[in-house]
Structure formats: structure tokens, C-alpha cells
N, C-alpha and C positions, 0 to 999 in steps of 0.2 A: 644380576646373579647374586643368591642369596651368599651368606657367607656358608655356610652346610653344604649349596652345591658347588661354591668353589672348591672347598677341601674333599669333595667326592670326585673332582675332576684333577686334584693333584696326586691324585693317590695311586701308588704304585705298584705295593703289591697286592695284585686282588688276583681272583683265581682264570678270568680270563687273560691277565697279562700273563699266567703262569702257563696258561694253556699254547700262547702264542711263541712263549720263551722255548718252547718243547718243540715247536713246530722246526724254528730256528735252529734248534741243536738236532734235527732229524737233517738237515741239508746237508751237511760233514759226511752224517751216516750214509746218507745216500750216494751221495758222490762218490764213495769209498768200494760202497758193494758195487755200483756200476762199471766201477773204473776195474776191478776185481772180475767182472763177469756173472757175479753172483745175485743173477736174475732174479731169482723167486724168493731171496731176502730183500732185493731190491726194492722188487712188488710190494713185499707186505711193508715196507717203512712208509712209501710211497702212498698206498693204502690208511698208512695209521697216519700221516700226515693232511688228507683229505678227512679223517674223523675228526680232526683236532681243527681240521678249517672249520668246520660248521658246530664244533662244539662251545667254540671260544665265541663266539655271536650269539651260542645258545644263552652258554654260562650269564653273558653281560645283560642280558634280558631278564634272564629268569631272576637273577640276584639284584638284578639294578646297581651295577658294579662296571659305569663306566668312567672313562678317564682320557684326559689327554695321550698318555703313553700307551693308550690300548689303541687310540686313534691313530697313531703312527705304523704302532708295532703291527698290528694285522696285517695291512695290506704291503707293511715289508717284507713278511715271514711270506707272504704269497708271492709278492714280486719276484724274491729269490728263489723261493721254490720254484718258482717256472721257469724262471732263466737259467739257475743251473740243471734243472731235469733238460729244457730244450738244446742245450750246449753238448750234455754230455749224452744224451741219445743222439743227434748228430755228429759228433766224435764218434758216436759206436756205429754211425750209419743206420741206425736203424728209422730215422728220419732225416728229408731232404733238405739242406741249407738253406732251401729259399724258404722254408717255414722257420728254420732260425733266425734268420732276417726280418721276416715281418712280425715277429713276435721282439726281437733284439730294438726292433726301429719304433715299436708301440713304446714302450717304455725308455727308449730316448725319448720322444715327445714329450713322455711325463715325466724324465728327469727335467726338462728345462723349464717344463710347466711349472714346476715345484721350485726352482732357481731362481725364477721372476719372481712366484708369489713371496718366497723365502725375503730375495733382494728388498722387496715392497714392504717389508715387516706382516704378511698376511701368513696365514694357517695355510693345509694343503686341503685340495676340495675334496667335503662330505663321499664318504663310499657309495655309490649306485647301485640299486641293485642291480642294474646290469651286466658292471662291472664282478658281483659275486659271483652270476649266474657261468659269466665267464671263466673266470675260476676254476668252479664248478663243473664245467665242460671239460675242462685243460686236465683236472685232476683226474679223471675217468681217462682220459684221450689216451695218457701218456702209460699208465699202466698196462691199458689193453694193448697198447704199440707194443710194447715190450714181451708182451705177453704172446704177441705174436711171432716173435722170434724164440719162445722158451720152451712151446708145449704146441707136438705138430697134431693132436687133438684137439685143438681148440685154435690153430692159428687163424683159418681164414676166420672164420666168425670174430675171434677180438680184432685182426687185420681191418675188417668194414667196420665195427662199431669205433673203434680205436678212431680210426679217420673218420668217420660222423659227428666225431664230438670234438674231434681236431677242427674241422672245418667251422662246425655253430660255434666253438670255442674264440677261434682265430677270429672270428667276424664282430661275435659279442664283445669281444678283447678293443678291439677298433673302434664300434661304436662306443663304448664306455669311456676311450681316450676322447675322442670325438666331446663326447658329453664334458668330462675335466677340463678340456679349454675352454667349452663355452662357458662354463663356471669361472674359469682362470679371468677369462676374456671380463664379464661381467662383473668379474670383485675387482679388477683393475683400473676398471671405467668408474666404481661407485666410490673408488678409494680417490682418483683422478679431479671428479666431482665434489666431493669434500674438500680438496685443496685447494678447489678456484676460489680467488674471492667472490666476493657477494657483490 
């Protein structure tokens, strides 16, 4: 690593950590309008949250503005966004706890993924895209859920799309943890292997 791209990877404020930082500070909001009942602000935070998922990926690309603390920060600002959207639309009933559970229990797996490699002095494992794609699904899913409870013009319709993207969402979500252990699995064995003597 040159010395130019270590200080490009220490770098903090650049405009997709800024992007990510917004993301973070939408989850307060949302929780607030949720817990409040107010649906259709809910939406659009929720909405402007999924724009700032795919913008902050766009940003680091297009700028060449990446970084250790953007490697972290993203897929945190996601993890929490979906754990607290999934928490509190199941408080509001308007999804079933055995989808908070398999979503709650994906992300146990990769807190402890991240404990080991943490323990181990390792990084956490590269993003996938299957992993975004997931995302991606979850951000859609959960608007339209909601959406189905807010407007009787449009509920069945966002009601089946809402759970079409719940469902590819919830699976993509799986396979991508799936994917992170076998990474986890792999840097543990190669770090293992470096220790044996010769």
C-alpha cells in the first residue's frame, strides 16, 4: 500500500461518509414518525433513506473517495436501518414476529462473525453484492408494508409487492450471512496457517 492510498483510506470526511452519517441520523427520525403513527412521513424518510443507500456507493465510486470508516459505516447505517424498521413495524403489527426473528437471528450470526474476526485482530468481511442486493429488497419491502396499512387505494397492490421483496429480501439477507462466514471461516484458517511454524 502506497503511502497516498493509505491516507485515502484514513480519511474521514469525504462525502460518502457524509452520505452514510444522514442515513444514521434518518433512523431516530423514523422510529419517531413510526412510533407516532405518522405513516406517510414515515414513508418518505424511509424512502430518502434507501436514496442515500445507493448514493453513498454511487458517491465512493464516482469520486474515488474510499475509506476504512466508509467500510464500516455503510453496512452499519443498513444493519440498523433494518433492525429498527423490522422491530418497530412488528410492534405496530403490521409484520409477523417470525420475520423479526429471522431477520433479528441473521445479524446475530454476524455480530459474532464480526467478534471472532474482531478477537483475531482481522477486518470485517468485504460487502457482497448480494448482500446490497438484499438491502435493496428490504428497502422496498418495508415501505410498501406500510403502505399497505396507510392508503386502501393501493393497499393490496403494495400488500403483494411489499411481501415479494420481503421474501427475495429475507433469503438474499441469508445467503449473504451465509457468504460472510465462509469469508470469516477462510481468513481464520489463513490467519491459523500463518501461525504454524514451518
Amino acid at each position: 500500500m502506497t503511502a497516498a492510498t493509505a491516507t485515502s483510506a484514513d480519511r474521514v470526511l469525504t462525502v460518502p461518509n457524509l452520505i452514510s452519517l444522514v442515513r444514521l441520523l434518518l433512523v431516530p427520525t423514523f422510529a419517531f414518525l413510526v412510533i407516532k403513527s405518522w405513516d406517510v412521513a414515515a414513508i418518505t424518510v424511509m424512502a430518502a433513506a434507501g436514496v442515500t443507500d445507493w448514493l453513498d456507493g454511487y458517491a465512493a465510486r464516482k469520486l474515488k473517495q474510499y475509506s476504512r470508516l466508509g467500510q464500516l459505516l455503510d453496512p452499519a447505517a443498513d444493519r440498523l436501518f433494518i433492525l429498527s424498521t423490522v422491530f418497530l413495524l412488528g410492534w405496530r403489527e403490521i409484520i409477523p414476529w417470525w420475520l423479526v426473528a429471522l431477520l433479528a437471528a441473521r445479524e446475530a450470526v454476524m455480530g459474532i462473525a464480526l467478534l471472532v474476526l474482531k478477537a483475531k485482530g482481522i477486518g470485517p468481511p468485504s460487502v457482497v453484492f448480494v448482500g446490497k442486493a438484499a438491502t435493496f429488497a428490504l428497502m422496498y419491502a418495508f415501505p410498501l408494508l406500510l403502505l399497505s396499512h396507510v392508503s386502501r387505494w393501493v393497499a393490496n397492490s403494495a400488500w403483494v409487492l411489499g411481501w415479494s421483496f420481503a421474501i427475495w429480501g429475507v433469503v438474499l439477507y441469508w445467503v449473504a450471512g451465509v457468504a460472510y462466514w465462509i469469508e470469516t471461516v477462510r481468513a481464520l484458517r489463513h490467519v491459523k496457517a500463518g501461525q504454524e511454524p514451518s
